[in-house]
N, C-alpha and C positions, 0 to 999 in steps of 0.2 A: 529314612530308617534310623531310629535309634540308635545308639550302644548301650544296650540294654547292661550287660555286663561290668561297661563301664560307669553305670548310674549306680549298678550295686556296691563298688567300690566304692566309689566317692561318697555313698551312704554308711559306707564302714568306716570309712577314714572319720568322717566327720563327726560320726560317735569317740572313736575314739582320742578325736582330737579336745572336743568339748565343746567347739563353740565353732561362729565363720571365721574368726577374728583370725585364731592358733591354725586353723585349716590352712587358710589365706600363706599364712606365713612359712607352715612345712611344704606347701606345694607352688611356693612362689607363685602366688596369685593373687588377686584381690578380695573381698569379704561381698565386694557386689558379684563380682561374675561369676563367684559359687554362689551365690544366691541368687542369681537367676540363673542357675542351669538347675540347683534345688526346687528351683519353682515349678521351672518346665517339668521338672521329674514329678512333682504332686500335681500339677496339670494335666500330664497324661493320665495319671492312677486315678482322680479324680478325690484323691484325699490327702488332708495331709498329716504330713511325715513328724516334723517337729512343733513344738511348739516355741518360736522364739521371739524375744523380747530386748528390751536392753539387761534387762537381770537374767535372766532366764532361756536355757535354749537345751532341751528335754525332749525326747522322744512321745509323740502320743500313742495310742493303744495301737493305732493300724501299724507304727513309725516301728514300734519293739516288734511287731511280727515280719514286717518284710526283713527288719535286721537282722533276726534269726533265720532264715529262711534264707537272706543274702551269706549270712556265714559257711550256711552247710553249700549251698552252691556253688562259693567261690572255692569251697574248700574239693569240692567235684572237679572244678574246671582247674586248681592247680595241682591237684592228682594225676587226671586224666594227662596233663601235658607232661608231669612228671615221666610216667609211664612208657611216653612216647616219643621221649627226647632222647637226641642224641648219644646221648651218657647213658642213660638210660638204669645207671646205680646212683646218682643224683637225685636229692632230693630237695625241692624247696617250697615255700610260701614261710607263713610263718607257724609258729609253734608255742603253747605258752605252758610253763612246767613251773610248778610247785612243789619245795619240801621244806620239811624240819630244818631249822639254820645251821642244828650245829651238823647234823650228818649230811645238810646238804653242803655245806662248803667244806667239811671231811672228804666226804665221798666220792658226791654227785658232781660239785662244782666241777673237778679235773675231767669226770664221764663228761659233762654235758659240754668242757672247750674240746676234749680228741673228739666227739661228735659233731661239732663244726668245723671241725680241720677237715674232717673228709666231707663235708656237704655244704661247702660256702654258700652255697646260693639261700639256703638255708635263713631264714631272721629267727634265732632261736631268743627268747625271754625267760633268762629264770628268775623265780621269783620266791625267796625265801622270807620266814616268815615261823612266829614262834604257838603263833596261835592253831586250833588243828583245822588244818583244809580241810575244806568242799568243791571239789573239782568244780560242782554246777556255783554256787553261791559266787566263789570267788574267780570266776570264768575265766576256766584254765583248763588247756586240752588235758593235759593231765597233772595228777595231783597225788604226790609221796606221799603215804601218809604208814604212822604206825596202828595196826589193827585195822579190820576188815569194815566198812563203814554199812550204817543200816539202812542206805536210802537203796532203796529198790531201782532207781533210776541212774543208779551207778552200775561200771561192771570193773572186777578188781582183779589183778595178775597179780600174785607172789613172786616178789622182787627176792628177797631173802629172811631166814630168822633167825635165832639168837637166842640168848637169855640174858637175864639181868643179874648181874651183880653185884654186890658190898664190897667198897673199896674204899680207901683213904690212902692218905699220902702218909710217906714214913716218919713223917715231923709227927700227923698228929697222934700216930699210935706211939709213939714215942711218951705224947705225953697222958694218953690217957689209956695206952692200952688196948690190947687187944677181943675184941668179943670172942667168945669161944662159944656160947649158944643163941640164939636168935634172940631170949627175953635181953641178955646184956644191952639190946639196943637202947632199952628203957632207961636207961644211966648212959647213954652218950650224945654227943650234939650230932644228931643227923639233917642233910640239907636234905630240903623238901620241893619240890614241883607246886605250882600255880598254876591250874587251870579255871579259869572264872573268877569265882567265888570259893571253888574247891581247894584245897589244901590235900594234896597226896600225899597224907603220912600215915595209910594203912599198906606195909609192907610184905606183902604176901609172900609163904614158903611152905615145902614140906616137909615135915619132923615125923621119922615111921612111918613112913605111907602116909601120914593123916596130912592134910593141906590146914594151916590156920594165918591168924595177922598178928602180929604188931605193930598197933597204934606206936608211932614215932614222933618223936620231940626234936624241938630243938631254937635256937637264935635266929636263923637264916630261911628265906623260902623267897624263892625268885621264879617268875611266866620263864627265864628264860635257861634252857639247856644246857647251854654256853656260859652262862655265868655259874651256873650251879658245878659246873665242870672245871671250873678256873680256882674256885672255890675251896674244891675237893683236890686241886694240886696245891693249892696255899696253905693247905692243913686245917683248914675249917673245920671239915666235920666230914662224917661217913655220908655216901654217897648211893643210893641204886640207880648203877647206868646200861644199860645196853651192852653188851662183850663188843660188840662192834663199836661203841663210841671211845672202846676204854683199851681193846685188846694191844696197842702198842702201847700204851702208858704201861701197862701188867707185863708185860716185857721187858721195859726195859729199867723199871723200879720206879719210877716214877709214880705209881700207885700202885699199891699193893690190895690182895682180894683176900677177904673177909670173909669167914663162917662157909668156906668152899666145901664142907662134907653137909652141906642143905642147899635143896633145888629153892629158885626165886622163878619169879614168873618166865614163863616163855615169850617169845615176842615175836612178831612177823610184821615186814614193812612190805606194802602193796604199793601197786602202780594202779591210780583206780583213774576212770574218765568215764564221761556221760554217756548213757546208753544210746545206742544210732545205729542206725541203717548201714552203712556202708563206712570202717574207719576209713579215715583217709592214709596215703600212702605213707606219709612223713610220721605220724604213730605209730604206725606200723612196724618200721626199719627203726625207730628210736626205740621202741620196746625192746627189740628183738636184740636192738646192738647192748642195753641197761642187763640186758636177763643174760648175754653172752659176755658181756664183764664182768660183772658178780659169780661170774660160778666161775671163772678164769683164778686159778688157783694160785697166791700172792705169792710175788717174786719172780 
């Protein structure tokens, strides 16, 4: 009799190892005896699995579907034991999570260590990143992301929201001054967001009920958050950031908030992951512990 289970492991592992060689090596084994117990396994299926070479060693068409297939199953059977262990508020396998760098290591980074302090058995991966997630693309159980994403094949929880806005550090208004209405922005050096090829320098607000932009200028425009936030404490230039990226800087003067009698865009950050059958257990309680943090009232 097989161990069916433990064929589908060893076929996860070995994706995510790359090759026999790295396999061999994390499971202290050799590059021959997983490759022939990878043999015997496309001998029984009667197809095979990878296609490997001396350059090359890549999944074929049948090899990606039993992989996925192997994920959601193994992710059943470490549920299920979950469920039924001992502990039984225990939770483990692995996990893999995605956010924004600079609010995930604000934020998230300190949520996601007190979430492995209570669930060791747990292999949690986070995985930060400036570009914007796709839970599926970039194969992560789940994936921080700001704004509600349009793939149908995702399902998204509202983590928390916020608003945006206009800040600088007291050196630079210092030397160039304070805006007092939205067009002043046009006469000051504002840092700008990289996305792509896009440049975020239409800065949306509302004056009298009516919503309009101002196209923004300036020296500086960086992909990443974090710099643009380092930036705007060196006195670079005016900043639109998140209340939540900025709220203890606005406290304790470290930057100051700008044009505060006009609304700037609203914001919400989701917890989105791929649509399925059955979550498994460990998304489940990690949701649940992210959405009972965030509303835990600071201090």
């Amino acid at each position: 009799m097989t161990d069916q289970a433990g064929d589908l492991r060893l076929m996860c592992q070995l994706v995510e190892a790359g090759s026999l060689s790295e396999a061999a090596r994390r499971f202290d084994s050799s590059p021959p005896a997983l490759s022939r117990r990878l043999a015997a396994m496309e001998s029984r299926l009667g197809v095979r699995l990878f296609e490997r070479s001396s350059r090359r060693f890549a999944l074929t068409q049948e090899g990606t579907l039993l992989h996925q297939r192997a994920q959601q199953i193994l992710a059943a059977i470490d549920d299920a034991e979950a469920e039924v262990s001992a502990t039984g508020r225990s939770v483990r396998g692995t996990l893999r999570v995605g956010a924004p760098t600079q609010i995930g290591r604000r934020l998230f980074a300190p949520l996601a260590g007190r979430f492995s302090d209570l669930h060791p058995d747990l292999d949690l991966r986070f995985v930060l990143t400036n570009a914007e997630l796709d839970a599926i693309e970039d194969e992560l159980d789940i994936a921080i992301r700001i704004g509600l994403p349009d793939d149908g094949a995702l399902v998204a929880r509202k983590l928390m929201d916020s608003r945006r806005v206009v800040c600088a550090a007291p050196s630079y208004l210092e030397r160039h001054g304070i805006p007092q209405v939205p067009d002043d922005l046009l006469r000051h050096k504002c840092l700008r967001l990289l996305r792509g090829r896009r440049t975020l320098d239409r800065w949306r607000f509302v004056e009298d009920g009516v919503a309009r932009t101002v196209e923004v200028g300036g020296t500086l425009a960086t992909t990443s958050g974090e710099v643009l936030y380092d930036w705007a404490l060196e006195g670079r230039g005016l900043a639109l950031k998140a209340l939540w990226n900025v709220e203890d800087d606005l406290a304790s003067g470290r930057l100051v908030q700008c044009l505060a009698d006009y609304s700037f865009d609203e914001v919400a950050l989701y917890a989105t992951w791929p649509r399925q059958g059955v979550m498994p257990r460990r998304m489940r309680v990690f949701l649940d512990f992210l959405a009972a943090e965030l509303q835990r009232p600071a201090g």
